[in-house]
RODO-2510 file (C-alpha; in nm, 4 decimals, decimal comma):
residues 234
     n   res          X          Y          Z
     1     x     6,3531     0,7145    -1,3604
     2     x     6,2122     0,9188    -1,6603
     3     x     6,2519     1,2856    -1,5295
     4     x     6,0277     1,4131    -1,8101
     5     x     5,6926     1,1711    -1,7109
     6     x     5,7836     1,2315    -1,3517
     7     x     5,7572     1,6350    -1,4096
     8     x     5,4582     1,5628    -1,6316
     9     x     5,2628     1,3652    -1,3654
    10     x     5,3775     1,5958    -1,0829
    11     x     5,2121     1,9170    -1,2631
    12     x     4,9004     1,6986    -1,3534
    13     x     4,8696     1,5724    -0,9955
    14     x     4,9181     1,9428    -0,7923
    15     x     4,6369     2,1260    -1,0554
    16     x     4,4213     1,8194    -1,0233
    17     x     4,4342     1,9167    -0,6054
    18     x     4,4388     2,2228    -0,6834
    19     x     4,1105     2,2196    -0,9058
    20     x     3,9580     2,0252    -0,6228
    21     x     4,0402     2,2812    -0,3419
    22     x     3,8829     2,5413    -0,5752
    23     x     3,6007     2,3156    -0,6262
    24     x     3,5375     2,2900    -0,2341
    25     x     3,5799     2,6604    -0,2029
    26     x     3,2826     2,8771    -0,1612
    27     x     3,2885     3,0987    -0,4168
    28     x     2,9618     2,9767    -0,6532
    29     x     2,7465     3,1850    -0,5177
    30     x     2,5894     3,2257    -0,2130
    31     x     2,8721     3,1159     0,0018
    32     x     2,8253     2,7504    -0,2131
    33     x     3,0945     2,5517    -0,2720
    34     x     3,1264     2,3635    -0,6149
    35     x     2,9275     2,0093    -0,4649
    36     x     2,6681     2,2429    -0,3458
    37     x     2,6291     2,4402    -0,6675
    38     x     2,5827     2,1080    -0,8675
    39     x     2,3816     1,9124    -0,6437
    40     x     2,1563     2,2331    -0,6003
    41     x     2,0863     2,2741    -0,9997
    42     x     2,0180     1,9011    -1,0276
    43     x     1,7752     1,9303    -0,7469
    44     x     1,6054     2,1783    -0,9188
    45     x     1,6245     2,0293    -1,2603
    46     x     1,4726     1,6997    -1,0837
    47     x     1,1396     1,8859    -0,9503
    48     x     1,1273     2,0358    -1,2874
    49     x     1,0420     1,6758    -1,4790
    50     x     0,8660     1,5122    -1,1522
    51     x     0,5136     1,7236    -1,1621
    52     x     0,3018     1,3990    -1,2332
    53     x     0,0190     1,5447    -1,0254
    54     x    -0,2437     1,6941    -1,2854
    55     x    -0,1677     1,3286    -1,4559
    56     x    -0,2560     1,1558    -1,1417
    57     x    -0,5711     1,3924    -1,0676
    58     x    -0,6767     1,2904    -1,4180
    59     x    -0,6329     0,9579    -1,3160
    60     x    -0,8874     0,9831    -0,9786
    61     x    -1,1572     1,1293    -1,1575
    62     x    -1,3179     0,7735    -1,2304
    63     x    -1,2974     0,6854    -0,8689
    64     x    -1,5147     0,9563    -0,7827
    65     x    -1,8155     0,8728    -0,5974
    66     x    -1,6371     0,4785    -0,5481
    67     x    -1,6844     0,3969    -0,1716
    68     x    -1,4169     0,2279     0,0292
    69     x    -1,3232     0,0775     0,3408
    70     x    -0,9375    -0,0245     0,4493
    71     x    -0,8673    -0,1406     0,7899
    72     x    -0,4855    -0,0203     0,9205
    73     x    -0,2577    -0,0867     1,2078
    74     x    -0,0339     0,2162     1,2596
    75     x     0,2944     0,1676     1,5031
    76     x     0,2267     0,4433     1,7303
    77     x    -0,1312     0,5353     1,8723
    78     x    -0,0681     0,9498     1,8126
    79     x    -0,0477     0,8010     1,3700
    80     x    -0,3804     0,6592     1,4393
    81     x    -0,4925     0,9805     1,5932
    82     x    -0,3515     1,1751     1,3188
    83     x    -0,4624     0,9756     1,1001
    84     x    -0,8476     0,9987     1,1832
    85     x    -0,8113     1,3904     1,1892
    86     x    -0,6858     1,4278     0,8277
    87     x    -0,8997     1,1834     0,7056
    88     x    -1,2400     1,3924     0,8927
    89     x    -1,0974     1,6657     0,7262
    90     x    -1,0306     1,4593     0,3755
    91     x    -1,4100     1,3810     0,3939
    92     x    -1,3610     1,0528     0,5073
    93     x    -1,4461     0,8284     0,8182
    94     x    -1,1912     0,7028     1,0489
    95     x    -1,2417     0,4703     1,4015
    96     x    -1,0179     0,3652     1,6333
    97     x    -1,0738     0,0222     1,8177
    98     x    -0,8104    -0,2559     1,9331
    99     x    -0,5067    -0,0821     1,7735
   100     x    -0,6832    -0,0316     1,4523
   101     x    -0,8208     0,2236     1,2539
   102     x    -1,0790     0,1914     0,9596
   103     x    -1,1114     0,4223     0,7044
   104     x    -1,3884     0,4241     0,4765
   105     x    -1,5423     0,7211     0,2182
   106     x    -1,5554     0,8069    -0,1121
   107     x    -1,2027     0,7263    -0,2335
   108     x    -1,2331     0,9753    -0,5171
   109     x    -1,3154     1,2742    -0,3418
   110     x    -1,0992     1,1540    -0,0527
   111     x    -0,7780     1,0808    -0,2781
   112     x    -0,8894     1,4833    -0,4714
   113     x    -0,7711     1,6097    -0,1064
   114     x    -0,4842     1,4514    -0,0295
   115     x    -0,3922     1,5649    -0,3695
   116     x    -0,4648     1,9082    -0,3579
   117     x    -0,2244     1,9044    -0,0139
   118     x     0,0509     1,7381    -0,2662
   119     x    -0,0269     2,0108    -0,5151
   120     x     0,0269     2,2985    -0,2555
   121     x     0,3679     2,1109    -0,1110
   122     x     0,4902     2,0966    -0,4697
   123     x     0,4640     2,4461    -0,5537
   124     x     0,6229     2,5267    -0,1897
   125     x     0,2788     2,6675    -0,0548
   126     x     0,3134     2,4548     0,2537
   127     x     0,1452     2,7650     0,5106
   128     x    -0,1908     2,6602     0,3147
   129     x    -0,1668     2,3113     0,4427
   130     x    -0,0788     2,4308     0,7802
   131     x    -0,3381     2,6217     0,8125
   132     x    -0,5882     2,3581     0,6627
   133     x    -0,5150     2,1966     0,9301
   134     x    -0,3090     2,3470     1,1859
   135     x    -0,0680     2,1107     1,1900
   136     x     0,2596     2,1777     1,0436
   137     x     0,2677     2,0969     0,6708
   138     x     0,5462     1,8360     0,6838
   139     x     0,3699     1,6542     0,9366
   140     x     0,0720     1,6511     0,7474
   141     x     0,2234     1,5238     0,4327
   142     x     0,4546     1,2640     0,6727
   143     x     0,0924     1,1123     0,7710
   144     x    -0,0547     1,1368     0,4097
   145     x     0,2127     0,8934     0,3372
   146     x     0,1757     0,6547     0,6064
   147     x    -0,1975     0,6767     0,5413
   148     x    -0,1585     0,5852     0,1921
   149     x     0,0998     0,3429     0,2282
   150     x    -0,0960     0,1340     0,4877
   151     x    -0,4111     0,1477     0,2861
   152     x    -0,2130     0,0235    -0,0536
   153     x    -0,1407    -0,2704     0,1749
   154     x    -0,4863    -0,3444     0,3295
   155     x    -0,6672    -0,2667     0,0136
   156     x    -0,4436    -0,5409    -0,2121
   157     x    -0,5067    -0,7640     0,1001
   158     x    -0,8838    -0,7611     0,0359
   159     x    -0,8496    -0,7935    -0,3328
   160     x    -0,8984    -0,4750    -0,4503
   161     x    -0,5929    -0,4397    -0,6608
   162     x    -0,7005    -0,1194    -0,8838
   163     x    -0,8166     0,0955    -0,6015
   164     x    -0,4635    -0,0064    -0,4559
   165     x    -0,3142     0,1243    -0,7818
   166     x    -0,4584     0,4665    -0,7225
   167     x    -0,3421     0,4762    -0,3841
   168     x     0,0013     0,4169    -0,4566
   169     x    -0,0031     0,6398    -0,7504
   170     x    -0,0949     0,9602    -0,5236
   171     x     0,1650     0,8141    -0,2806
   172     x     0,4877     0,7818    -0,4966
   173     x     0,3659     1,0037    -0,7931
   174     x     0,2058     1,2974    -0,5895
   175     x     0,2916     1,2853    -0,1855
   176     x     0,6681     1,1438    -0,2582
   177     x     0,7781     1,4410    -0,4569
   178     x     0,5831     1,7156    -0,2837
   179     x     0,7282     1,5847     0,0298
   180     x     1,1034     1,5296    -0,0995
   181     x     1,1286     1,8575    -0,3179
   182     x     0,9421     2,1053    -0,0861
   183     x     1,0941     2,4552    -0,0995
   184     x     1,3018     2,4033    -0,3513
   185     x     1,2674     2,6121    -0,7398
   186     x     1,1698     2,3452    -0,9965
   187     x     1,3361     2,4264    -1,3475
   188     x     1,3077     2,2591    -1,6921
   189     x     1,6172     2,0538    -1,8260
   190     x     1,5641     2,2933    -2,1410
   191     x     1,7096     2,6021    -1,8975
   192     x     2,0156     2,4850    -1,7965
   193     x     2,0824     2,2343    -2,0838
   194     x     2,4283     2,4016    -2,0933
   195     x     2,5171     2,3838    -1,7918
   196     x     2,3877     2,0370    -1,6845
   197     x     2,6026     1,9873    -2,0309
   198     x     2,9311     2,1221    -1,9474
   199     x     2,9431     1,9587    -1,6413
   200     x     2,8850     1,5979    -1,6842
   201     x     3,2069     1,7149    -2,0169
   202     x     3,3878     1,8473    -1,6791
   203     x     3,3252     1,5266    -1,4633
   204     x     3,4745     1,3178    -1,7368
   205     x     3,7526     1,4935    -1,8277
   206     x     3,8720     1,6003    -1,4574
   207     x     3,8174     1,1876    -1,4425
   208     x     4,0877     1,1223    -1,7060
   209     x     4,3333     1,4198    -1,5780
   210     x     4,3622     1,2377    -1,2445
   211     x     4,4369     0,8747    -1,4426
   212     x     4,7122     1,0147    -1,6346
   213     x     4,8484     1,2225    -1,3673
   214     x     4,8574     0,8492    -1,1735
   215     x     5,0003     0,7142    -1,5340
   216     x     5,2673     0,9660    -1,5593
   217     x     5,3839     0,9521    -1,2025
   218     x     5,3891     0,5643    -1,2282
   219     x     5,6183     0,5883    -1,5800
   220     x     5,8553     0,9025    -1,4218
   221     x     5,9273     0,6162    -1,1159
   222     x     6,0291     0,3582    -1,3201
   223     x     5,7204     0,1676    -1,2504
   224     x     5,5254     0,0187    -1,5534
   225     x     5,3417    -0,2591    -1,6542
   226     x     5,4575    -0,5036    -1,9537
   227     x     5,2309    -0,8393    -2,0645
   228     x     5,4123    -1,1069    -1,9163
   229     x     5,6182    -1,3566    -2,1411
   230     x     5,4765    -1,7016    -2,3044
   231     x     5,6345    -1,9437    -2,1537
   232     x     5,6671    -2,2620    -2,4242
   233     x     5,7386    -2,6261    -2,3571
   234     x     6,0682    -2,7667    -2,4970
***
């Protein structure tokens, strides 16, 4: 037993735990604990870089004025219902007959809505798109998304493969994020670069400090590892 290693690993070990317990505390602001704090900023710094929605707007303008027609089968009949509501209100048509529900418009102007509803989620105006609609704004953007995602599928199905391109665009590139990142604070990388900086130094570092606290322990015990012997033939 090495005394000195043992003592060594000991001290390392108890601040390690003790660093952790401080990290779980909920003391960085707010009543957050450490987890909370970072998980928070990175939320934040996520929206910041993941407003694609002018881009995708941009994008849409040459399908203005571009009729189309996808036939879906939603899983529940009150989706279809939904569905044909938002899509009146999107300037587009939607029937219901045998457990399906056509769709057909001008995919521009109809795509322009759906993104404006994305637009308003992003920046955490959701009470517009309730009372667009008067249906609560999640649910809205919930059906936007099962809209879109059903009409990516019928539309490659038929062979139009670049109005399914849009479609999926203002799906993952516009409805996604609204959707995922509603009432949070977007912030630039640039704003917190020290920060973000400091603690991806921390994670690293607290990383080693429990590795040599396990080292040291190991070597105070006695218990070490040594590269085996060659054994030759006589």
């Amino acid at each position: 037993m090495n005394k000195k290693t043992l003592s060594i690993g000991i001290f390392l070990a108890l601040s390690f735990w003790g660093v952790l317990a401080l990290i779980f505390s909920p003391i960085f602001g707010e009543g957050n604990n450490g987890l909370q704090f970072a998980d928070d900023m990175f939320n934040k710094l996520a929206k910041g870089s993941s407003y694609f929605i002018p881009k995708v707007k941009k994008s849409n303008e040459k399908f203005m004025g571009k009729n189309f027609s996808a036939v879906i089968k939603f899983g529940k009949p009150e989706q279809a219902s939904l569905a044909e509501k938002l899509a009146a209100a999107a300037g587009a048509q939607a029937v219901t007959a045998n457990a399906e529900t056509t769709i057909n418009g001008d995919l521009g102007k109809f795509l322009s809505n759906i993104l404006q509803d994305a637009d308003d989620m992003f920046k955490n105006q959701g009470d517009m798109i309730s009372k667009r609609y008067g249906i609560d704004e999640k649910e809205v953007m919930n059906a936007w998304w099962n809209v879109l995602s059903n009409m990516d599928k019928a539309l490659k199905k038929t062979g139009n493969i670049v109005e399914a391109k849009m479609v999926s665009d203002v799906m993952k590139k516009a409805v996604e994020p609204a959707y995922n990142f509603y009432k949070i604070e977007g912030q630039q990388v640039s704003e917190k670069a020290g920060i973000m900086s400091g603690l991806l130094v921390f994670y690293v570092f607290y990383t080693m400090w429990w590795g040599f606290a396990i080292y040291y322990l190991f070597d105070g015990i006695g218990l070490t590892m040594k590269k085996a012997k060659v054994k030759r033939e006589v």
